[in-house]
Predicted model as a PDB file, atoms N, CA, C, CB and O in Angstrom, pLDDT in the B-factor column:
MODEL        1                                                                  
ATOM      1  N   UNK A   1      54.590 109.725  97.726  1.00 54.00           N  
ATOM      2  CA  UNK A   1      55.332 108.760  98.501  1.00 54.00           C  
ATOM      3  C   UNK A   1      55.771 109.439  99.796  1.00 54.00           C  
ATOM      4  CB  UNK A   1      56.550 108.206  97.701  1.00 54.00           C  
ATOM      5  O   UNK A   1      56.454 110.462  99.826  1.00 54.00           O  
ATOM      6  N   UNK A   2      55.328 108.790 100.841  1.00 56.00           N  
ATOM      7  CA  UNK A   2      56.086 109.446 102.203  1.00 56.00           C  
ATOM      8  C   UNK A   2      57.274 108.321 102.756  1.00 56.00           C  
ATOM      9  CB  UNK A   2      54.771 109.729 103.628  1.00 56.00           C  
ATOM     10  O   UNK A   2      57.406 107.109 102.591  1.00 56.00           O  
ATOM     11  N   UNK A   3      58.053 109.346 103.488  1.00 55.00           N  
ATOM     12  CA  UNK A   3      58.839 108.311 103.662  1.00 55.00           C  
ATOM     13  C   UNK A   3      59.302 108.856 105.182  1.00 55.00           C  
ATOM     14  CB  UNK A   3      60.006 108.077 102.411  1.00 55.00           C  
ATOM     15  O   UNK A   3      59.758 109.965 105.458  1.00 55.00           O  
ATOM     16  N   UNK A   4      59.052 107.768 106.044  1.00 56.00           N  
ATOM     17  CA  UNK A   4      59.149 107.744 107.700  1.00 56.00           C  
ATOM     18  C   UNK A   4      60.742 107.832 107.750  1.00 56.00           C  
ATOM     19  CB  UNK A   4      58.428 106.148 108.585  1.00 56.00           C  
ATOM     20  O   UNK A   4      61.572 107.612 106.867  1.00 56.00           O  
ATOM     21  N   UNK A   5      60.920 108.308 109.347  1.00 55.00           N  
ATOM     22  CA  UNK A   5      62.238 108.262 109.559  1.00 55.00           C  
ATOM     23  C   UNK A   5      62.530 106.980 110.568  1.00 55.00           C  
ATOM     24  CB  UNK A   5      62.697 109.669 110.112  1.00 55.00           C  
ATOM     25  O   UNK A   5      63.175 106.946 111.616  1.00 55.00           O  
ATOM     26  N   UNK A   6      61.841 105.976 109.886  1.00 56.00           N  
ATOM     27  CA  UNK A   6      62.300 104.228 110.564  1.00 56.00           C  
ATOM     28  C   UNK A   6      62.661 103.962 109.391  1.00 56.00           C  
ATOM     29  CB  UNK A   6      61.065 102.922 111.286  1.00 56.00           C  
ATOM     30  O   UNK A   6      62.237 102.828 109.170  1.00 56.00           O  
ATOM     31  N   UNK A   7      63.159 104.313 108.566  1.00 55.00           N  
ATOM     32  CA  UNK A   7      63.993 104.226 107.102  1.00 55.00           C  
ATOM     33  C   UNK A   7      62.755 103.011 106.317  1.00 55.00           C  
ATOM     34  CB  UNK A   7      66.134 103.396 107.347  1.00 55.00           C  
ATOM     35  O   UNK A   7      62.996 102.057 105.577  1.00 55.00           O  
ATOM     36  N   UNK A   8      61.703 103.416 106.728  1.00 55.00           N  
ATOM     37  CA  UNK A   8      60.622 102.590 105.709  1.00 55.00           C  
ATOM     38  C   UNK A   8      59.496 103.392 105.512  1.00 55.00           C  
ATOM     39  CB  UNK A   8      60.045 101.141 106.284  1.00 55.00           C  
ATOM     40  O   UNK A   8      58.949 104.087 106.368  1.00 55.00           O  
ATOM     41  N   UNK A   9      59.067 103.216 103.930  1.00 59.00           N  
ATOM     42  CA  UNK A   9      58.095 103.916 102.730  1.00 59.00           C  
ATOM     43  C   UNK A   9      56.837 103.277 103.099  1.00 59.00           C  
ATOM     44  CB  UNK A   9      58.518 103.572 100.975  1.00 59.00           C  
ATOM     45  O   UNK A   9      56.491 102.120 102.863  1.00 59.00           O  
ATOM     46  N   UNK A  10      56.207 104.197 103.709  1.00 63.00           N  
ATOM     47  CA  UNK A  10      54.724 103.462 103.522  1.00 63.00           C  
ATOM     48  C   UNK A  10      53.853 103.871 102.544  1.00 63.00           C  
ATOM     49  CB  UNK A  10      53.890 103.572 104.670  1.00 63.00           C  
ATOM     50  O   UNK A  10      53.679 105.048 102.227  1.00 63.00           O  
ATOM     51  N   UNK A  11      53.167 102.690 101.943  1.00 65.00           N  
ATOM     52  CA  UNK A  11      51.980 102.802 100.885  1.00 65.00           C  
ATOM     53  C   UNK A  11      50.959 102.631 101.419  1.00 65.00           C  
ATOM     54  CB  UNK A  11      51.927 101.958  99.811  1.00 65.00           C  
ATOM     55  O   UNK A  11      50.962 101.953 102.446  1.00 65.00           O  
ATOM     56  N   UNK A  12      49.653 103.214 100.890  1.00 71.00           N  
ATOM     57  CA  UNK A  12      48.264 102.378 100.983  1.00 71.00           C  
ATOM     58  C   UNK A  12      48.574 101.137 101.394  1.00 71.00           C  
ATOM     59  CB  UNK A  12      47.440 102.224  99.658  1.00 71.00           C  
ATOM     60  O   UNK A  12      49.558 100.675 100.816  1.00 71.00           O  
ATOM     61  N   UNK A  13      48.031 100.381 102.262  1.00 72.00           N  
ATOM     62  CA  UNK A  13      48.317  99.057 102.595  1.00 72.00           C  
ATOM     63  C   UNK A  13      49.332  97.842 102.890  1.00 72.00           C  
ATOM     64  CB  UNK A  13      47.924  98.815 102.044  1.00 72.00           C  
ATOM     65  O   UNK A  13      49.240  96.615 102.919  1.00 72.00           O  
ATOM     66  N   UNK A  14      50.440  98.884 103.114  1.00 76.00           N  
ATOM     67  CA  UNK A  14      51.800  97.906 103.001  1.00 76.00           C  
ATOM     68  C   UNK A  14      53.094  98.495 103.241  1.00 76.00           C  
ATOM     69  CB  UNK A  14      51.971  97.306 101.603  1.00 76.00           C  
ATOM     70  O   UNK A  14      53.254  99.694 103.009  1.00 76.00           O  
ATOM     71  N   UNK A  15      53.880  97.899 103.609  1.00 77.00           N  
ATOM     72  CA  UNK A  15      55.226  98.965 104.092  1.00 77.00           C  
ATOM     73  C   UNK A  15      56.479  97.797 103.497  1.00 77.00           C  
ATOM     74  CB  UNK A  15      55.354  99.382 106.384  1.00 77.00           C  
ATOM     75  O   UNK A  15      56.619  96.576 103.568  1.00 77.00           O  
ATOM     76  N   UNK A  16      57.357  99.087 102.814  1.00 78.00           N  
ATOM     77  CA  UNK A  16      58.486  98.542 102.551  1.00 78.00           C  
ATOM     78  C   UNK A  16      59.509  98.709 103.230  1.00 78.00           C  
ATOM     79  CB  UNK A  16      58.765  98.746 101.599  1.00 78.00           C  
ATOM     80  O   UNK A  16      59.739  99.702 103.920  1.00 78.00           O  
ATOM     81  N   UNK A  17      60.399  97.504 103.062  1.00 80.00           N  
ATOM     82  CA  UNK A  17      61.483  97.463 103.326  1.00 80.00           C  
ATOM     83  C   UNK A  17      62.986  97.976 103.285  1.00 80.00           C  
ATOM     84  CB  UNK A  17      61.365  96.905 103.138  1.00 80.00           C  
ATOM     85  O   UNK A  17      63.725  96.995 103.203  1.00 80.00           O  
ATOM     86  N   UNK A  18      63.431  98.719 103.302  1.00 84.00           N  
ATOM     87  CA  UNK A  18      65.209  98.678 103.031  1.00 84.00           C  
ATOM     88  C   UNK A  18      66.029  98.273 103.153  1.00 84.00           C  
ATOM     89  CB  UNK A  18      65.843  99.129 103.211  1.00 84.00           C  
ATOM     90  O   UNK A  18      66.879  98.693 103.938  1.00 84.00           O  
ATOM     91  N   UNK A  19      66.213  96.728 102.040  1.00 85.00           N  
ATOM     92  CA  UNK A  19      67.000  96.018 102.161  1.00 85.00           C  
ATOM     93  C   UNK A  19      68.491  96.073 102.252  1.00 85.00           C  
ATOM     94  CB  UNK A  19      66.682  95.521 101.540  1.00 85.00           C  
ATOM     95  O   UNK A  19      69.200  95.073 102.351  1.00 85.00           O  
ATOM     96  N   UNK A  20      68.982  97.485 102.204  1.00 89.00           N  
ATOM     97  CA  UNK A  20      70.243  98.366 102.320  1.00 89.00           C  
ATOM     98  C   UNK A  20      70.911  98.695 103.307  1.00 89.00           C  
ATOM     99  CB  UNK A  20      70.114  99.368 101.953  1.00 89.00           C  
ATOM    100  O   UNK A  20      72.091  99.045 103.329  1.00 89.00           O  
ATOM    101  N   UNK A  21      69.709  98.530 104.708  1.00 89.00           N  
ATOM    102  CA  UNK A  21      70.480  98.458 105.888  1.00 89.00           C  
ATOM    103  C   UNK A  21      70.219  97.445 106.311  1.00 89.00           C  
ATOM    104  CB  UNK A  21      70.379  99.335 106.796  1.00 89.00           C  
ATOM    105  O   UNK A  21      69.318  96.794 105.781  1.00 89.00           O  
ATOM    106  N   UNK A  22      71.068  96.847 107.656  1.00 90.00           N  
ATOM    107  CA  UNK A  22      70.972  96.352 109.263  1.00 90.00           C  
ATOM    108  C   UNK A  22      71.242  94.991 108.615  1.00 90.00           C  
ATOM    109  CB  UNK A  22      69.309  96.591 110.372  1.00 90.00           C  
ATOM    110  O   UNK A  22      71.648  94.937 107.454  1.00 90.00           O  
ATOM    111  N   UNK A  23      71.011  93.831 109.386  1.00 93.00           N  
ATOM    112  CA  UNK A  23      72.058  92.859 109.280  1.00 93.00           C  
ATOM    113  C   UNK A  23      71.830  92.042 108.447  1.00 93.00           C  
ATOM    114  CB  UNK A  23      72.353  92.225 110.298  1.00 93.00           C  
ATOM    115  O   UNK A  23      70.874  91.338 108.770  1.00 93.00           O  
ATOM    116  N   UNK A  24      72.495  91.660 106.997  1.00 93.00           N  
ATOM    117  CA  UNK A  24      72.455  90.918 106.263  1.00 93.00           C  
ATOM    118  C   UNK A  24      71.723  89.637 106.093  1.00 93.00           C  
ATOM    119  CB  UNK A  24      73.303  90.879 106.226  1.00 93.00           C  
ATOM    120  O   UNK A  24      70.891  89.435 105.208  1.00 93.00           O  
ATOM    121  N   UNK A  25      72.197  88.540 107.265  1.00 95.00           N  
ATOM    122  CA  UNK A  25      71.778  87.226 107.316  1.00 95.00           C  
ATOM    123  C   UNK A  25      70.405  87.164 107.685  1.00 95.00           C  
ATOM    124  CB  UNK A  25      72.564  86.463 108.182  1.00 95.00           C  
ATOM    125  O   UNK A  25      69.578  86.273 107.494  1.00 95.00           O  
ATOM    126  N   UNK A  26      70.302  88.380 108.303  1.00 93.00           N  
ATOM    127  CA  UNK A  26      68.361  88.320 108.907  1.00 93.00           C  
ATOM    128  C   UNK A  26      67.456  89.108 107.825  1.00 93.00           C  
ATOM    129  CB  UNK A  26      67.987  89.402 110.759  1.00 93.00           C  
ATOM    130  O   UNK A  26      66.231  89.012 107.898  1.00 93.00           O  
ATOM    131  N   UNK A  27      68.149  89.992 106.689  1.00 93.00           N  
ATOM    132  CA  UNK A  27      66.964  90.667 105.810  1.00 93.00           C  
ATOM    133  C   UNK A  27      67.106  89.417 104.993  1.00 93.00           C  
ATOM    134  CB  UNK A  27      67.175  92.362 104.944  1.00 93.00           C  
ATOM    135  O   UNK A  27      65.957  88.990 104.881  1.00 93.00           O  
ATOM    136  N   UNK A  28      68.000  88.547 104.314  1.00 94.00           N  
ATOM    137  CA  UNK A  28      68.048  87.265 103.662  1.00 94.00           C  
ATOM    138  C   UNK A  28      67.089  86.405 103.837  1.00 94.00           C  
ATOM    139  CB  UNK A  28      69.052  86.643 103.939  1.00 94.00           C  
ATOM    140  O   UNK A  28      66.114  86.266 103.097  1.00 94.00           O  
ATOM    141  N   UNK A  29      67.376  85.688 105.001  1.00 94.00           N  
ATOM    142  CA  UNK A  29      66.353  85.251 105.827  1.00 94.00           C  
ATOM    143  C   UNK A  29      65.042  85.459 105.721  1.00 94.00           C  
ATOM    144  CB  UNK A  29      66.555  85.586 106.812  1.00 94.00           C  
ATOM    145  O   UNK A  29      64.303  84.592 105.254  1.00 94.00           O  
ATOM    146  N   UNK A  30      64.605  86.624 106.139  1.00 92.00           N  
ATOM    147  CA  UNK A  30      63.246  86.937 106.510  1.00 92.00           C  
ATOM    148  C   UNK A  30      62.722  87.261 105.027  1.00 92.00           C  
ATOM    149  CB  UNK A  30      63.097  88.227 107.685  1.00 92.00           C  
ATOM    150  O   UNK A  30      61.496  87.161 104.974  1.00 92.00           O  
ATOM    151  N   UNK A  31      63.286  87.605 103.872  1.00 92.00           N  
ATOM    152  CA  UNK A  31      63.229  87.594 102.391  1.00 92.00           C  
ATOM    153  C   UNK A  31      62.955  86.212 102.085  1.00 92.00           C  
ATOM    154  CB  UNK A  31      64.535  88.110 101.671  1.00 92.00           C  
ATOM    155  O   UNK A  31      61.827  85.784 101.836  1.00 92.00           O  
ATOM    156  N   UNK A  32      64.018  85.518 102.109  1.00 95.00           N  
ATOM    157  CA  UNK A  32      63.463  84.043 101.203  1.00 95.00           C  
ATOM    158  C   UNK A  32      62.831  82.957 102.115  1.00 95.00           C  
ATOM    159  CB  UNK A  32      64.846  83.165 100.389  1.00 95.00           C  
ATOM    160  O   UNK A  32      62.925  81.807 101.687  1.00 95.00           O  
ATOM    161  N   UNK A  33      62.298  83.111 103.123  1.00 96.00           N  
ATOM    162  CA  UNK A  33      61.779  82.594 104.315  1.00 96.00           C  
ATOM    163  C   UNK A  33      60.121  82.273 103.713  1.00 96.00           C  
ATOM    164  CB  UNK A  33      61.977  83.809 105.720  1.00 96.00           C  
ATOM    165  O   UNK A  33      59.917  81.061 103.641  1.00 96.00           O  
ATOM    166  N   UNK A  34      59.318  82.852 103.420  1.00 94.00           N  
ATOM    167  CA  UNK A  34      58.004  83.001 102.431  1.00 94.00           C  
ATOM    168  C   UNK A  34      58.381  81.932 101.036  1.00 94.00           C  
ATOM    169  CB  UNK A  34      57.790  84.948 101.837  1.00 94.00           C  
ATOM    170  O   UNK A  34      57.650  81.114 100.478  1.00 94.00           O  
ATOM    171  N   UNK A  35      59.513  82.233 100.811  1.00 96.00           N  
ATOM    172  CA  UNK A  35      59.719  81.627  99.098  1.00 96.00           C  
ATOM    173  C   UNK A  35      59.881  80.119  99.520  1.00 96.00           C  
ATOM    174  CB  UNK A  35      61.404  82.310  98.022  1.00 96.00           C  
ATOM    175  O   UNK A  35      59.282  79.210  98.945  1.00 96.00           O  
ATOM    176  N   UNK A  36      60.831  79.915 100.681  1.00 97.00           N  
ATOM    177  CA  UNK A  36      60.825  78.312 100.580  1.00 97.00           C  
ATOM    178  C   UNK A  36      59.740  77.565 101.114  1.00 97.00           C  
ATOM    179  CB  UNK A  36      61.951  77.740 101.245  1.00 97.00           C  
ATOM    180  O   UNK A  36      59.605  76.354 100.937  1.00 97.00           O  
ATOM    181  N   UNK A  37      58.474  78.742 102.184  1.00 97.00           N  
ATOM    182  CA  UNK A  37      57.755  77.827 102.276  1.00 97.00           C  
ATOM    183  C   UNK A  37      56.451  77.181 101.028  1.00 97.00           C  
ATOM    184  CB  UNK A  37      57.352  78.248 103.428  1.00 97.00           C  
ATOM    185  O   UNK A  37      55.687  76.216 100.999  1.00 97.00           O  
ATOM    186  N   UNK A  38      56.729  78.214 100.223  1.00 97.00           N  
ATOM    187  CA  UNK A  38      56.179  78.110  99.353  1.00 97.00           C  
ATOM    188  C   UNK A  38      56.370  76.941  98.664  1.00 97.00           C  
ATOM    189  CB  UNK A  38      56.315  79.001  98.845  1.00 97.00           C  
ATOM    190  O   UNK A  38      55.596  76.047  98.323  1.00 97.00           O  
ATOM    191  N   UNK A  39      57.772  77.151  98.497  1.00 97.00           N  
ATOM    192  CA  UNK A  39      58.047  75.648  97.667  1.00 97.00           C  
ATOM    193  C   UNK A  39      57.649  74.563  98.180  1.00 97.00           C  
ATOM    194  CB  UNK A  39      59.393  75.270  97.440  1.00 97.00           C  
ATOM    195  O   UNK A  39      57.074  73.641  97.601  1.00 97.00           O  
ATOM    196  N   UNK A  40      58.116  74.685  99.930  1.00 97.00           N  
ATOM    197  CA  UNK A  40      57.676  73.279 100.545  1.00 97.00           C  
ATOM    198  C   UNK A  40      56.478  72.829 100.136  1.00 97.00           C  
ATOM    199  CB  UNK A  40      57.578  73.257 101.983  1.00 97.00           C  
ATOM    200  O   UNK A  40      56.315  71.679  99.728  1.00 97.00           O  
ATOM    201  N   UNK A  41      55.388  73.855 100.228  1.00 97.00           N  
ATOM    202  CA  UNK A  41      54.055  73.228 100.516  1.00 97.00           C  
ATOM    203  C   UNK A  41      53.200  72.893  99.073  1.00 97.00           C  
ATOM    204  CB  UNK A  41      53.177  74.318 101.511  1.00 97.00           C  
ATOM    205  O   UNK A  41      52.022  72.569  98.922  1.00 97.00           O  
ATOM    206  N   UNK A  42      54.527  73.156  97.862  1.00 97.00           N  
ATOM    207  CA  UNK A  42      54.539  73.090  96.539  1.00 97.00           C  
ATOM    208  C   UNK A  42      54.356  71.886  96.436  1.00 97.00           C  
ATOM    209  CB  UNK A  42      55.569  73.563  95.858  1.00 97.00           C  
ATOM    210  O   UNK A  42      53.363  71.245  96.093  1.00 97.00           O  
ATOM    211  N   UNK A  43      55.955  71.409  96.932  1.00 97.00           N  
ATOM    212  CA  UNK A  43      56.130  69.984  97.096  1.00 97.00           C  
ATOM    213  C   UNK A  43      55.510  68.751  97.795  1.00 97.00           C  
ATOM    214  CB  UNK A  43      57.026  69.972  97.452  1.00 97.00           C  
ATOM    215  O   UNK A  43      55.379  67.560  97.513  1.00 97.00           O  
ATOM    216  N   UNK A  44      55.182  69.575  98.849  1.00 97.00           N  
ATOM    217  CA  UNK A  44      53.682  68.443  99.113  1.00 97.00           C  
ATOM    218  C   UNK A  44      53.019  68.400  98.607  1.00 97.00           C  
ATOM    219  CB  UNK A  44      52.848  68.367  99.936  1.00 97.00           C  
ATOM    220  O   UNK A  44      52.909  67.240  98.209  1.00 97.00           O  
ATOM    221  N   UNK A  45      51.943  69.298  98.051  1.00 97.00           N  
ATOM    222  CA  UNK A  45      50.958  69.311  96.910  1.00 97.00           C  
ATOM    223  C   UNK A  45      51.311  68.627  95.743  1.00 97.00           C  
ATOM    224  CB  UNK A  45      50.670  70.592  96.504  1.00 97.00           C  
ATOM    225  O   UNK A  45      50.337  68.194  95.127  1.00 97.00           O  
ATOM    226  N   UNK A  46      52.362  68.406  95.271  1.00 97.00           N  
ATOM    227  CA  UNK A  46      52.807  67.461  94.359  1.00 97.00           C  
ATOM    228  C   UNK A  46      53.485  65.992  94.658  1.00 97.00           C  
ATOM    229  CB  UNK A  46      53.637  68.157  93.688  1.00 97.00           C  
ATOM    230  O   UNK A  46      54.193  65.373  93.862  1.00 97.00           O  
ATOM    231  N   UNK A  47      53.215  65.688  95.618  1.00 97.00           N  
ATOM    232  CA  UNK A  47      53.673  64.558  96.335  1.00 97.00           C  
ATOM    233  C   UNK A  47      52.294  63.651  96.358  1.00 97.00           C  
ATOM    234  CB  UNK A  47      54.315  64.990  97.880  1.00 97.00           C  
ATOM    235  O   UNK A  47      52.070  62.493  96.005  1.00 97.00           O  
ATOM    236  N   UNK A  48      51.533  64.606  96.883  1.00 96.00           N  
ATOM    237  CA  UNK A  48      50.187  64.377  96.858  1.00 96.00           C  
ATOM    238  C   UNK A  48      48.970  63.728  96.115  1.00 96.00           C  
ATOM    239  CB  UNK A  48      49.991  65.161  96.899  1.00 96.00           C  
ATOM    240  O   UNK A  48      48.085  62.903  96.341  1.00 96.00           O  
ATOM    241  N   UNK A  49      49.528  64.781  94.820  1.00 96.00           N  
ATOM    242  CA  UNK A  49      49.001  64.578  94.126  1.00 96.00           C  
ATOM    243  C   UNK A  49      49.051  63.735  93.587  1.00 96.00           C  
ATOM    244  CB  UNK A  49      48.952  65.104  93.757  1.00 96.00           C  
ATOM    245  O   UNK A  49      48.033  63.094  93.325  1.00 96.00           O  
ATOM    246  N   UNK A  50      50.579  63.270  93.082  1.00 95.00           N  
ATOM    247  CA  UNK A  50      51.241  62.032  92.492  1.00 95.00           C  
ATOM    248  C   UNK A  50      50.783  60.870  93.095  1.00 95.00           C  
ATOM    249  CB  UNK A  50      52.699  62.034  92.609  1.00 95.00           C  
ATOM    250  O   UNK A  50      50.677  59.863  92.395  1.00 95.00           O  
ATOM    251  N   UNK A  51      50.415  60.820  94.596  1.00 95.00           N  
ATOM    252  CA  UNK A  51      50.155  59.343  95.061  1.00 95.00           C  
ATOM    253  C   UNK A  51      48.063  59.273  94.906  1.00 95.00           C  
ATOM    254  CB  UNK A  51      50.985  59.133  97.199  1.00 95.00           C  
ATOM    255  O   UNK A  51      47.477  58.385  95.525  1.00 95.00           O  
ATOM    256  N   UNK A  52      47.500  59.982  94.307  1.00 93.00           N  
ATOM    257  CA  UNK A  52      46.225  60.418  94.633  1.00 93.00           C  
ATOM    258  C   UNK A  52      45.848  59.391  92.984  1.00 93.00           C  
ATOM    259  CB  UNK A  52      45.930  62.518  94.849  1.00 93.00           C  
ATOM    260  O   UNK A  52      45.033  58.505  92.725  1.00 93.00           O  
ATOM    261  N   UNK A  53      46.996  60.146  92.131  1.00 86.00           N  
ATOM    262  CA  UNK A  53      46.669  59.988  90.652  1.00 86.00           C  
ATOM    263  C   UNK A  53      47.345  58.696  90.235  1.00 86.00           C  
ATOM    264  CB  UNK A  53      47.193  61.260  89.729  1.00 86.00           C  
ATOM    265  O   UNK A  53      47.256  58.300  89.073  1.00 86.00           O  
TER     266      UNK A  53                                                      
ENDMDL                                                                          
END                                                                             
C-alpha cells in the first residue's frame, strides 16, 4: 500500500478517499451523490416498467 502525501492511498486502478478530513457537507455530498442517482434512475426503470406491463 502506498500512501501519497495528498492524504490519498492509491491502488491499482483507483484512489481512495479520506473521508476524515476537509469539509463535511461536500465529502457527504459527493459520497451519496452516485447512490441517489442510482435510485433515481431505479425509479424510472420501474415506472417504466410498470406502465410497459
Amino acid at each position: 500500500m502506498l500512501i501519497n502525501h495528498d492524504k490519498t492511498r492509491k491502488y491499482p486502478g483507483y484512489t481512495v478517499k479520506n473521508m476524515a478530513e476537509g469539509k463535511p457537507l461536500r465529502l457527504i455530498l459527493f459520497f451519496a451523490l452516485p447512490l441517489m442517482l442510482r435510485n433515481a434512475f431505479q425509479q424510472f426503470y420501474t415506472l417504466v416498467d410498470t406502465m410497459v406491463v
